[in-house]
Biopython code that builds the backbone (N, CA, C, O; Angstrom):
import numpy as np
from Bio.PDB.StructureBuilder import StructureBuilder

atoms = [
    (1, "UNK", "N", (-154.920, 72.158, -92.781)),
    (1, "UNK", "CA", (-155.873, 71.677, -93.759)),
    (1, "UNK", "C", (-155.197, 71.438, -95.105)),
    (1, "UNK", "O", (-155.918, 70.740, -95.818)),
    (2, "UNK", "N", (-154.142, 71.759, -95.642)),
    (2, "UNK", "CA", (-153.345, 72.079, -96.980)),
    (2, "UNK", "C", (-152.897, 70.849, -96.959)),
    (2, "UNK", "O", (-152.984, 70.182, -97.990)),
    (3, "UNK", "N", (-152.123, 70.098, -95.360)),
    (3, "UNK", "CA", (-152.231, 68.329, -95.801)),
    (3, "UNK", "C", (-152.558, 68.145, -95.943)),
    (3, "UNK", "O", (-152.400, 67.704, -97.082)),
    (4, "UNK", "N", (-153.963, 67.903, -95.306)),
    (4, "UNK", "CA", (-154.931, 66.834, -96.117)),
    (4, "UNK", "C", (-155.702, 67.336, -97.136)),
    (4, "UNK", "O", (-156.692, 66.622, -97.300)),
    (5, "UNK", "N", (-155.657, 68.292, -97.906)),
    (5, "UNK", "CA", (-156.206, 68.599, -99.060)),
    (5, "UNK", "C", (-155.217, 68.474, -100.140)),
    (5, "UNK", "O", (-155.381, 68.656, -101.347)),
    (6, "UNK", "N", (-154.244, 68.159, -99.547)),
    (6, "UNK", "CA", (-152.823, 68.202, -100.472)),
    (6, "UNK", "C", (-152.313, 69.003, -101.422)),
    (6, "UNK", "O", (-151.699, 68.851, -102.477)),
    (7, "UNK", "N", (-152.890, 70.257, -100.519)),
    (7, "UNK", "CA", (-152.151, 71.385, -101.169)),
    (7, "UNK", "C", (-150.604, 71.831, -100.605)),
    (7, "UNK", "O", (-149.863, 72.422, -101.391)),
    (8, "UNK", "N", (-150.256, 71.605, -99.569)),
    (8, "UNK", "CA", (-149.323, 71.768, -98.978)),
    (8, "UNK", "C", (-147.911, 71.189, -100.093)),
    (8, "UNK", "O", (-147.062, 71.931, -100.586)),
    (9, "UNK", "N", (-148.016, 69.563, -100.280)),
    (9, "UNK", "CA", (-147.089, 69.198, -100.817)),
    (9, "UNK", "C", (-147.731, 68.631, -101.573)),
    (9, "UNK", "O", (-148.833, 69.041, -101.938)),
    (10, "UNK", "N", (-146.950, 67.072, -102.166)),
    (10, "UNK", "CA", (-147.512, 66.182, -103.296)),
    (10, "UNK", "C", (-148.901, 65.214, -102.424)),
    (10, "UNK", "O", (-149.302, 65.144, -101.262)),
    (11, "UNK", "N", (-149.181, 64.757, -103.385)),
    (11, "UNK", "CA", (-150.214, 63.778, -102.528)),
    (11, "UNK", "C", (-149.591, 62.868, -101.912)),
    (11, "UNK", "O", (-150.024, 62.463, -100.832)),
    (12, "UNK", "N", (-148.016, 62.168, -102.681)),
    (12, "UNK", "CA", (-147.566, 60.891, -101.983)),
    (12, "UNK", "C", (-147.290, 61.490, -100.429)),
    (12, "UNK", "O", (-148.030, 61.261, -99.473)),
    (13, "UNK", "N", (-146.153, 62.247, -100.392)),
    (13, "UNK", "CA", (-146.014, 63.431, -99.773)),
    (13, "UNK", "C", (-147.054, 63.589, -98.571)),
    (13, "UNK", "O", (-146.592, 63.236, -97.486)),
    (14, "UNK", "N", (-148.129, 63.969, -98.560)),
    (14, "UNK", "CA", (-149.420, 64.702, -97.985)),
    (14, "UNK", "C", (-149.994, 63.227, -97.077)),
    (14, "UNK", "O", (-150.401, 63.238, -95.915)),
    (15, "UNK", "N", (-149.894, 62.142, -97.890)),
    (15, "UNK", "CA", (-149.988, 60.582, -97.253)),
    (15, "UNK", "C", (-149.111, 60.421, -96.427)),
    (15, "UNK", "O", (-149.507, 59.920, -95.375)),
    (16, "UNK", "N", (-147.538, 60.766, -96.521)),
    (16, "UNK", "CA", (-146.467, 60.015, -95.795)),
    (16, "UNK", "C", (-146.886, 61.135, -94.230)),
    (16, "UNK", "O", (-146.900, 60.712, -93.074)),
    (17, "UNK", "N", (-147.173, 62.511, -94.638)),
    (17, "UNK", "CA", (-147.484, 63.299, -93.464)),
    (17, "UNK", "C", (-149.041, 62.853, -92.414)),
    (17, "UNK", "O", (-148.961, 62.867, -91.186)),
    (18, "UNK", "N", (-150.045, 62.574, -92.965)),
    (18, "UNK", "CA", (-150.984, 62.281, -92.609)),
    (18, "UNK", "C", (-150.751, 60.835, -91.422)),
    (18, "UNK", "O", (-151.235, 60.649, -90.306)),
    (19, "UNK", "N", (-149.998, 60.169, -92.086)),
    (19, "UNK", "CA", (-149.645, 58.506, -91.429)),
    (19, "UNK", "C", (-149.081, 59.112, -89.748)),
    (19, "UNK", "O", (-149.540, 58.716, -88.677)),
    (20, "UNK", "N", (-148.101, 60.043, -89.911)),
    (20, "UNK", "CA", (-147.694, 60.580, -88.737)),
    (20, "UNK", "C", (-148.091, 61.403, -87.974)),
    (20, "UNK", "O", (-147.541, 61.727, -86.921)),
    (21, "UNK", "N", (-149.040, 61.810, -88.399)),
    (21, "UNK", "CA", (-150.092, 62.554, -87.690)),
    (21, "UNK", "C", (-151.234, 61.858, -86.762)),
    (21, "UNK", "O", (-151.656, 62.253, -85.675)),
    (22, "UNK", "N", (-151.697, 60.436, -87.682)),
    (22, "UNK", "CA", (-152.610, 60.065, -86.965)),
    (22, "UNK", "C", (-152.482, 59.231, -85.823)),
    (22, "UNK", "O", (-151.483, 58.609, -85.461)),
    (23, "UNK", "N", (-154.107, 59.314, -85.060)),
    (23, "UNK", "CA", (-154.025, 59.434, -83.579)),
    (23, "UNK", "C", (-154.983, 58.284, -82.947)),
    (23, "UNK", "O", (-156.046, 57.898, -83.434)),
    (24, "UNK", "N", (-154.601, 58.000, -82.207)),
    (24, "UNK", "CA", (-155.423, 55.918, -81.823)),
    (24, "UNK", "C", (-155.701, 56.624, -80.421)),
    (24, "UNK", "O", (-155.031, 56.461, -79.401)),
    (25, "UNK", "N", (-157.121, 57.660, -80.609)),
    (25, "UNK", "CA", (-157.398, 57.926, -78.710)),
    (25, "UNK", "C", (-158.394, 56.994, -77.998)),
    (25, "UNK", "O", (-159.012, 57.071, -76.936)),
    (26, "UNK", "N", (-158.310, 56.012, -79.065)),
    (26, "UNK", "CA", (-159.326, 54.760, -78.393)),
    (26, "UNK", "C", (-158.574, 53.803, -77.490)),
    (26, "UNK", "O", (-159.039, 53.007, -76.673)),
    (27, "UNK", "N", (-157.366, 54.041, -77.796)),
    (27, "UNK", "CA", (-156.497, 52.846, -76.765)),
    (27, "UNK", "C", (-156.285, 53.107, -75.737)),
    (27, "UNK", "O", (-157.068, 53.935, -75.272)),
    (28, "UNK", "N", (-155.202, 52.617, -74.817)),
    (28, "UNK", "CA", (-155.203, 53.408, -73.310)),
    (28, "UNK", "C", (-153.324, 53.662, -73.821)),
    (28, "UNK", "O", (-152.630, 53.195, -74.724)),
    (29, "UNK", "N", (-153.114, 54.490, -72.861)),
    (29, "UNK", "CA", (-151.785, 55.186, -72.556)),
    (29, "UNK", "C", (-151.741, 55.648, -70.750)),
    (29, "UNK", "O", (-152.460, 56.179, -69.903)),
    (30, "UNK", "N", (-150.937, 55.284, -70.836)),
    (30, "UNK", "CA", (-150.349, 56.292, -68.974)),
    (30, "UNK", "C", (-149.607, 57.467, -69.168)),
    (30, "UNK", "O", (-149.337, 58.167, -68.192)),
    (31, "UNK", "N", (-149.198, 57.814, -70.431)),
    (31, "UNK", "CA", (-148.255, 58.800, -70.894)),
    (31, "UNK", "C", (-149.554, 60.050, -71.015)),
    (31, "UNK", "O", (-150.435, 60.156, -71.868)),
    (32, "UNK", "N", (-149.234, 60.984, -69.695)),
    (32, "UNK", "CA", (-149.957, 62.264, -70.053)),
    (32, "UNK", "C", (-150.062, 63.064, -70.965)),
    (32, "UNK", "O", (-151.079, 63.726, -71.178)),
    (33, "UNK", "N", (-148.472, 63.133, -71.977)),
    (33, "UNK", "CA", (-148.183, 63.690, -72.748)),
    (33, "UNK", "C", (-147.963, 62.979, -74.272)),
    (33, "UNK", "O", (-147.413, 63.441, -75.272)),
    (34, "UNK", "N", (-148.400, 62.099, -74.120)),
    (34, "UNK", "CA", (-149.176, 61.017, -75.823)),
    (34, "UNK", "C", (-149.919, 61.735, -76.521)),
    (34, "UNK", "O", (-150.966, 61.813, -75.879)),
    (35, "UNK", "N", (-150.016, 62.296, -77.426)),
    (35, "UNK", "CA", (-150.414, 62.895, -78.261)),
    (35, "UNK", "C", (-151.682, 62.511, -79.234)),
    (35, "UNK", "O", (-152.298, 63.025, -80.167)),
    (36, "UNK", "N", (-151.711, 61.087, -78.325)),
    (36, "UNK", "CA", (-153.767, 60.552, -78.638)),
    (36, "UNK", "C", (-154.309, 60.869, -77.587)),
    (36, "UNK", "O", (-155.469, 61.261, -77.707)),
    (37, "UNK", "N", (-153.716, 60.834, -76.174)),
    (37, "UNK", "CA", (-154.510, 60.957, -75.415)),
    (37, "UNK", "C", (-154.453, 62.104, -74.287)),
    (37, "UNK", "O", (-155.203, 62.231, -73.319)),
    (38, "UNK", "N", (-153.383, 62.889, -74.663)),
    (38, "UNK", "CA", (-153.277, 64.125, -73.545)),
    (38, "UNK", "C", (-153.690, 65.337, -74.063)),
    (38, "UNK", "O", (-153.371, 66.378, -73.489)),
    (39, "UNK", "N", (-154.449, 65.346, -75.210)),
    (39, "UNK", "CA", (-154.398, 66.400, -75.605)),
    (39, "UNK", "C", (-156.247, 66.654, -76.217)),
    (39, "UNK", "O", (-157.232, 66.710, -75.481)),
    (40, "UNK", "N", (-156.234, 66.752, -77.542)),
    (40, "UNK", "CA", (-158.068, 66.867, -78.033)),
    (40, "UNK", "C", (-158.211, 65.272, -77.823)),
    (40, "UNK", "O", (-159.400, 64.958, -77.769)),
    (41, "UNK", "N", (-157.358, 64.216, -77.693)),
    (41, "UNK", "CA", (-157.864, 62.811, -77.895)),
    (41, "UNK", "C", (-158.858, 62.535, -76.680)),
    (41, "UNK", "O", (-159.710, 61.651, -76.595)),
    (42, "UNK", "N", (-158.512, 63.555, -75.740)),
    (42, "UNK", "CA", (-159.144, 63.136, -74.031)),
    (42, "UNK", "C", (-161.098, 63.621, -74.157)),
    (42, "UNK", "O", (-162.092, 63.200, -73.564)),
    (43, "UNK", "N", (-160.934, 64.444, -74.996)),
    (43, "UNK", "CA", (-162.772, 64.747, -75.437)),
    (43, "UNK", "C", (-163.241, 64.101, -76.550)),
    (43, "UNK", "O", (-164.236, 64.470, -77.173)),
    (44, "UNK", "N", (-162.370, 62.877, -76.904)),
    (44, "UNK", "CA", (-162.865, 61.578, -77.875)),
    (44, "UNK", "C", (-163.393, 60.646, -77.393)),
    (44, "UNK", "O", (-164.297, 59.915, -77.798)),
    (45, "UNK", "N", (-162.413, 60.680, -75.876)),
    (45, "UNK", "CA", (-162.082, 59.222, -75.470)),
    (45, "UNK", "C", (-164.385, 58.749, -74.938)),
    (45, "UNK", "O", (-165.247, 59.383, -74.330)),
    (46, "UNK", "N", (-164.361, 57.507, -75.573)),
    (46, "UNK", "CA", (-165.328, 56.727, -75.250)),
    (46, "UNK", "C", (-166.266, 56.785, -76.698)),
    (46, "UNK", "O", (-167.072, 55.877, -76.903)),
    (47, "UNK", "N", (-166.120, 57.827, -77.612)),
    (47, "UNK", "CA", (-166.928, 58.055, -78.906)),
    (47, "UNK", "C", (-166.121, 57.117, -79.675)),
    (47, "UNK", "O", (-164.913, 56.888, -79.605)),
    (48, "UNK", "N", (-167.193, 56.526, -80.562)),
    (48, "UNK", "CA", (-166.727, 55.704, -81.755)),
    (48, "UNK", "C", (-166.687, 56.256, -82.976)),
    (48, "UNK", "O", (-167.409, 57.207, -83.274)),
    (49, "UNK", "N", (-165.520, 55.503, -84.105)),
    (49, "UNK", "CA", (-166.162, 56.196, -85.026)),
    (49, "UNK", "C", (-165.603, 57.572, -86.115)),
    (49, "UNK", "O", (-165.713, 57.757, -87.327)),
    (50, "UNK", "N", (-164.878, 58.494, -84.820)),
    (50, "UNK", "CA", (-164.047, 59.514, -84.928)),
    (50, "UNK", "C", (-162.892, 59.428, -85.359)),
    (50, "UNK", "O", (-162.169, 58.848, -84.549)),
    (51, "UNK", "N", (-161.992, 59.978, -86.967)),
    (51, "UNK", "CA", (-160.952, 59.837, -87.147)),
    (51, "UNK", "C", (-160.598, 60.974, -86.802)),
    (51, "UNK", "O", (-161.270, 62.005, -86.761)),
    (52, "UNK", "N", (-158.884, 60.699, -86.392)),
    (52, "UNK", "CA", (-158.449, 61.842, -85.533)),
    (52, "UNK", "C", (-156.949, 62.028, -86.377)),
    (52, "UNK", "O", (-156.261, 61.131, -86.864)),
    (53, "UNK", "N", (-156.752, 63.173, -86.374)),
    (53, "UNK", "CA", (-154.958, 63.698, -87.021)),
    (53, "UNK", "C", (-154.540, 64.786, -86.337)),
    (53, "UNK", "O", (-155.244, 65.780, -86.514)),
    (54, "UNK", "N", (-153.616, 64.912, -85.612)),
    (54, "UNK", "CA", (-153.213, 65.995, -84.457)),
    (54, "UNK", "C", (-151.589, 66.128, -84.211)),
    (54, "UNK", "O", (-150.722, 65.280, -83.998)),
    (55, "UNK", "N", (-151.564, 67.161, -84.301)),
    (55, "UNK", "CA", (-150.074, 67.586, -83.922)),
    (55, "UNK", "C", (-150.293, 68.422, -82.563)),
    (55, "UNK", "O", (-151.063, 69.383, -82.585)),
    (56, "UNK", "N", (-149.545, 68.022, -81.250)),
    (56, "UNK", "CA", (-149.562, 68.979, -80.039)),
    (56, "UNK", "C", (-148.029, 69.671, -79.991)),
    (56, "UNK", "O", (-147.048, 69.307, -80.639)),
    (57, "UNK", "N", (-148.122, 70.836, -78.980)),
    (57, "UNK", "CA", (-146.866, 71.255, -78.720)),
    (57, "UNK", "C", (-147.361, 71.969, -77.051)),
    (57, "UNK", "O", (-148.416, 72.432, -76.620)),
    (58, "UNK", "N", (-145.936, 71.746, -76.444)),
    (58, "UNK", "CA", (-146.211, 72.161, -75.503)),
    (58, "UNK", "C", (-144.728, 72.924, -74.529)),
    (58, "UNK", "O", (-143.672, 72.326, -74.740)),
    (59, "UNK", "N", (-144.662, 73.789, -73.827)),
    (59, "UNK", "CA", (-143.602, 74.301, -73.554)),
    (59, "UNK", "C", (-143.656, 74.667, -71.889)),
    (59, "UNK", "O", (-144.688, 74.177, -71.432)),
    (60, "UNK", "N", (-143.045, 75.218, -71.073)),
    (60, "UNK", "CA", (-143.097, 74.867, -69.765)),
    (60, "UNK", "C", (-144.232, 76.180, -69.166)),
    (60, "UNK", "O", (-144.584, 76.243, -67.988)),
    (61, "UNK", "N", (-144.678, 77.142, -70.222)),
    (61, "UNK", "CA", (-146.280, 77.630, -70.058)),
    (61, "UNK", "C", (-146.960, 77.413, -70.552)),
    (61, "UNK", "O", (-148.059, 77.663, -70.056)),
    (62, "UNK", "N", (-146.929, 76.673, -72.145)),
    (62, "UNK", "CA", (-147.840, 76.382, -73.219)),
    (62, "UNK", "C", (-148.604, 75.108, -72.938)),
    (62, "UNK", "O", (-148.252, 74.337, -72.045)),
    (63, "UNK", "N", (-150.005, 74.824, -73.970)),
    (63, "UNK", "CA", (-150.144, 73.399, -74.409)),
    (63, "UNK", "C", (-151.158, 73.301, -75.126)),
    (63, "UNK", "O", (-152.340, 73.274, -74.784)),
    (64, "UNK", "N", (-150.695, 73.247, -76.154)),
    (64, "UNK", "CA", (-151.109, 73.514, -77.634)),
    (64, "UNK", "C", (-152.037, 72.611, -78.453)),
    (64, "UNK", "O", (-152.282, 71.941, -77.449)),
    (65, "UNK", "N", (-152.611, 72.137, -79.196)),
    (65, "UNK", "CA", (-152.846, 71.616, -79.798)),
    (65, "UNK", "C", (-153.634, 71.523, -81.537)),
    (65, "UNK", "O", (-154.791, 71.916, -81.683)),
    (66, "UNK", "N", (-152.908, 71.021, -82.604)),
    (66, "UNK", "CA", (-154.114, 71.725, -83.819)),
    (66, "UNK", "C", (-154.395, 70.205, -84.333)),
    (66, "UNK", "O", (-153.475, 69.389, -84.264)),
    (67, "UNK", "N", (-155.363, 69.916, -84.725)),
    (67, "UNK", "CA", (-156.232, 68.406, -85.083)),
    (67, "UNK", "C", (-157.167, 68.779, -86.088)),
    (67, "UNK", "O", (-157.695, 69.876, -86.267)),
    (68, "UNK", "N", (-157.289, 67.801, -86.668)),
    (68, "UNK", "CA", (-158.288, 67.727, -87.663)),
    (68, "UNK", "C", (-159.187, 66.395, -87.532)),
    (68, "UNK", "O", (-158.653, 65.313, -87.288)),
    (69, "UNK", "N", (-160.143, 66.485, -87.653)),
    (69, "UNK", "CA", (-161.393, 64.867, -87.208)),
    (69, "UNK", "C", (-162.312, 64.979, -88.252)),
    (69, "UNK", "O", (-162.547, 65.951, -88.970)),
    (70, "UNK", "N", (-162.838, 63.779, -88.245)),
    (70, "UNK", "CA", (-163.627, 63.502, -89.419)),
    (70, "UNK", "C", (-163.867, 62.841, -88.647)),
    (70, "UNK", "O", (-163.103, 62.160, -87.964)),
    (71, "UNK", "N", (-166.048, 62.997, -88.579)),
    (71, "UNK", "CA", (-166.744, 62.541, -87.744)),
    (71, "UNK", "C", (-167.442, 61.174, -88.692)),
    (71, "UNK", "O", (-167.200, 60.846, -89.853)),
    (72, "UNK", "N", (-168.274, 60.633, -87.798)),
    (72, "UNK", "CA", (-168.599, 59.626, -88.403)),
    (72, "UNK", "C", (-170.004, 59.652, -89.653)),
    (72, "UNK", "O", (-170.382, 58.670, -90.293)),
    (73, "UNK", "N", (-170.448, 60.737, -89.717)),
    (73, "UNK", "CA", (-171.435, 61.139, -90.353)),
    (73, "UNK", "C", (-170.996, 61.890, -91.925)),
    (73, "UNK", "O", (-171.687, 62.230, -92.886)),
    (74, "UNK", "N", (-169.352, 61.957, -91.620)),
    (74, "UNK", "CA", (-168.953, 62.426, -92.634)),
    (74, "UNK", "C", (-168.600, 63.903, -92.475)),
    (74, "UNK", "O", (-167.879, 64.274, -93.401)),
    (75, "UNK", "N", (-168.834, 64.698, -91.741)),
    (75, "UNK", "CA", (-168.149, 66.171, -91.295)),
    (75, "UNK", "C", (-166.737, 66.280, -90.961)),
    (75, "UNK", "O", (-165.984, 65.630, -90.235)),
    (76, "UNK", "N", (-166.620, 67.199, -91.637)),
    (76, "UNK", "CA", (-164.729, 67.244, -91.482)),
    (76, "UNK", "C", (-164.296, 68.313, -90.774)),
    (76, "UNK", "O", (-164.891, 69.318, -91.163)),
    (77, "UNK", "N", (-163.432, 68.572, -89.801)),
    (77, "UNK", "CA", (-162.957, 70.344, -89.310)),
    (77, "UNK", "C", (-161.766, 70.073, -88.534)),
    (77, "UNK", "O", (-161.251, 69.074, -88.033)),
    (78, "UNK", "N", (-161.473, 71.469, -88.618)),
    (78, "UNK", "CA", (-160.247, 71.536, -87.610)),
    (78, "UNK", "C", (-160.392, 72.235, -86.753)),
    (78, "UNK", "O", (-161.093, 73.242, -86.849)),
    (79, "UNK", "N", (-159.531, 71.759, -85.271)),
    (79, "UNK", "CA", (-160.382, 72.269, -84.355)),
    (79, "UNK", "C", (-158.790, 72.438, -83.611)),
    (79, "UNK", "O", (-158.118, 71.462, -83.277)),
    (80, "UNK", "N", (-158.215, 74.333, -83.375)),
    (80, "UNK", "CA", (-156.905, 74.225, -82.984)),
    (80, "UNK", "C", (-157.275, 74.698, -81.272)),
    (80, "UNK", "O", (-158.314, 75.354, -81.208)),
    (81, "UNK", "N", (-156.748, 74.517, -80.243)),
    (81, "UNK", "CA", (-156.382, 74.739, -78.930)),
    (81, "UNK", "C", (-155.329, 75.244, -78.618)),
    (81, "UNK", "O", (-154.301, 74.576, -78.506)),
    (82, "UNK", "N", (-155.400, 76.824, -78.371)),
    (82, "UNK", "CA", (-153.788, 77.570, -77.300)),
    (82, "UNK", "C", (-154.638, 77.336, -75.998)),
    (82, "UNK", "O", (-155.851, 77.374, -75.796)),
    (83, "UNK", "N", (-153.297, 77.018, -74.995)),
    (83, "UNK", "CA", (-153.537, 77.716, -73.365)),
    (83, "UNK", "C", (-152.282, 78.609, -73.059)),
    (83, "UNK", "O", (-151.299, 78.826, -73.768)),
    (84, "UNK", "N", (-152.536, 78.982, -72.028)),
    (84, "UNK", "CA", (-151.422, 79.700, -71.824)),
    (84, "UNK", "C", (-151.575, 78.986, -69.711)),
    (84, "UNK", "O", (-152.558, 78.559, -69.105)),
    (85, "UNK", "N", (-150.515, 79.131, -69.378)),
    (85, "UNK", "CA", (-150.805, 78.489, -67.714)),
    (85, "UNK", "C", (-151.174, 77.512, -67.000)),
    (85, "UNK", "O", (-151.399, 77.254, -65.818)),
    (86, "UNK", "N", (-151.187, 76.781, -68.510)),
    (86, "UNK", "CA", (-151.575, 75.372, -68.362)),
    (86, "UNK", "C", (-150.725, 73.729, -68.321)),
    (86, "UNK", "O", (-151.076, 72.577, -68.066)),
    (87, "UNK", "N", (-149.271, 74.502, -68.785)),
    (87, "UNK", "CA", (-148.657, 73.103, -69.515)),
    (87, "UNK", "C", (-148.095, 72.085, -68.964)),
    (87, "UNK", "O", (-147.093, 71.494, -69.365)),
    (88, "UNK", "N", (-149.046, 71.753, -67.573)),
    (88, "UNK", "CA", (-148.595, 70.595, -67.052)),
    (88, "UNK", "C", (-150.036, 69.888, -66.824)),
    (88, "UNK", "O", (-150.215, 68.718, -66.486)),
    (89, "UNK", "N", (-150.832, 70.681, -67.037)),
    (89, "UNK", "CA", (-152.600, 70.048, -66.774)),
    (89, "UNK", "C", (-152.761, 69.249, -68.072)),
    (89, "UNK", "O", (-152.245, 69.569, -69.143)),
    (90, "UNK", "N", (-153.551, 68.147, -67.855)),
    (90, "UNK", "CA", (-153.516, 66.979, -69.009)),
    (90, "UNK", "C", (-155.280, 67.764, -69.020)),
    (90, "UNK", "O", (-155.916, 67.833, -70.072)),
    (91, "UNK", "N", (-155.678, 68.136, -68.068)),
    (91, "UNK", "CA", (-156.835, 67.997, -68.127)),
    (91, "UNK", "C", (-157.310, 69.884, -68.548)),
    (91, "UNK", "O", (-158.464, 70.278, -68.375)),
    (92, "UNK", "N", (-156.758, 70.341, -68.814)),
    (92, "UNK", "CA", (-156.694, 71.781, -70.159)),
    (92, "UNK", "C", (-157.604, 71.629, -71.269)),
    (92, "UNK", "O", (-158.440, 72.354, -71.809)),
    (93, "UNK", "N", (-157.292, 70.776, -71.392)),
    (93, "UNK", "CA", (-158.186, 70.341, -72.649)),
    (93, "UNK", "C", (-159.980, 69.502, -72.381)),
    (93, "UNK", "O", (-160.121, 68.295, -72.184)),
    (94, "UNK", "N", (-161.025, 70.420, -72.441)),
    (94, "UNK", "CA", (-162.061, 70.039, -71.660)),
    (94, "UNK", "C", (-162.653, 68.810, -72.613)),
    (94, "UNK", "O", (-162.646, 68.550, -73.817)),
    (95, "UNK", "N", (-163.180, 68.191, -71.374)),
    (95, "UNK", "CA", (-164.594, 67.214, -71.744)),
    (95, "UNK", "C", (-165.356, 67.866, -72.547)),
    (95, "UNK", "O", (-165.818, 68.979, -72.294)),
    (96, "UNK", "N", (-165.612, 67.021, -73.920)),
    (96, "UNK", "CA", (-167.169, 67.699, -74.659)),
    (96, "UNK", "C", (-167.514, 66.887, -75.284)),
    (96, "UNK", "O", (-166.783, 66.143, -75.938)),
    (97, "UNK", "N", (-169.146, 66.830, -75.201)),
    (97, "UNK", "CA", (-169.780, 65.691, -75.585)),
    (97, "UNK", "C", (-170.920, 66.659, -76.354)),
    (97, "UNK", "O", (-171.156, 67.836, -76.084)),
    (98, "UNK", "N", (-171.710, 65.639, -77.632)),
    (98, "UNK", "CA", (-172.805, 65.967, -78.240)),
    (98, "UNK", "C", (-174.067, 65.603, -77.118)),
    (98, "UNK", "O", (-174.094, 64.545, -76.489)),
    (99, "UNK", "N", (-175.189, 66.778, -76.985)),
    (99, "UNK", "CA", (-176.587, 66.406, -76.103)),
    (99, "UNK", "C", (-177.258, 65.718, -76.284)),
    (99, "UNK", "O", (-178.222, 65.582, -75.531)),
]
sb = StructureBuilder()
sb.init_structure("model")
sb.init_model(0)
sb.init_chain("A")
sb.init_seg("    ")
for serial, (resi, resn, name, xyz) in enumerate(atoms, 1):
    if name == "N":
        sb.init_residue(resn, " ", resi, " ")
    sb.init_atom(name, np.array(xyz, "f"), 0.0, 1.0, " ", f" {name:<3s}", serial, name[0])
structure = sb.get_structure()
């Protein structure tokens, strides 16, 4: 959250980090391990609307993920994901939809 509040570093700074962070889980990929779409991007995919900023990590038990979204209504959060036993499942990261 300190990036994008730009407390972390400068604002130019906090911009050049943000650019590399962000995440296009509206497109398609075949890459399981794309970082729009193998990870929180896969409980986006089909919502409009949703800006997405995510850093994943993953290790040969891990698969990690910490994101920040800003919904379309204007709500902001971060929403981080550990697994542990998971780090070859794309699909770790569950489906979730609003009712």
């Amino acid at each position: 959250m300190e990036i994008v509040t730009s407390r972390a570093v400068t604002p130019e700074r906090s911009t050049q980090m943000l650019e590399l962070l962000k995440r296009d889980y509206a497109g398609k990929s075949t890459d399981a391990d794309d970082q729009g779409h193998g990870f929180t991007g896969i409980a986006l995919s089909g919502l409009e609307g949703i800006k997405l900023w995510s850093k994943a990590g993953w290790t040969s038990t891990t698969r990690h993920d910490a994101a920040y979204l800003e919904m379309p209504d204007g709500s902001r959060f971060v929403l981080v994901t550990f697994t542990t036993d998971h780090a070859t499942s794309a699909t770790s990261f569950p489906q979730w939809r609003e009712s």
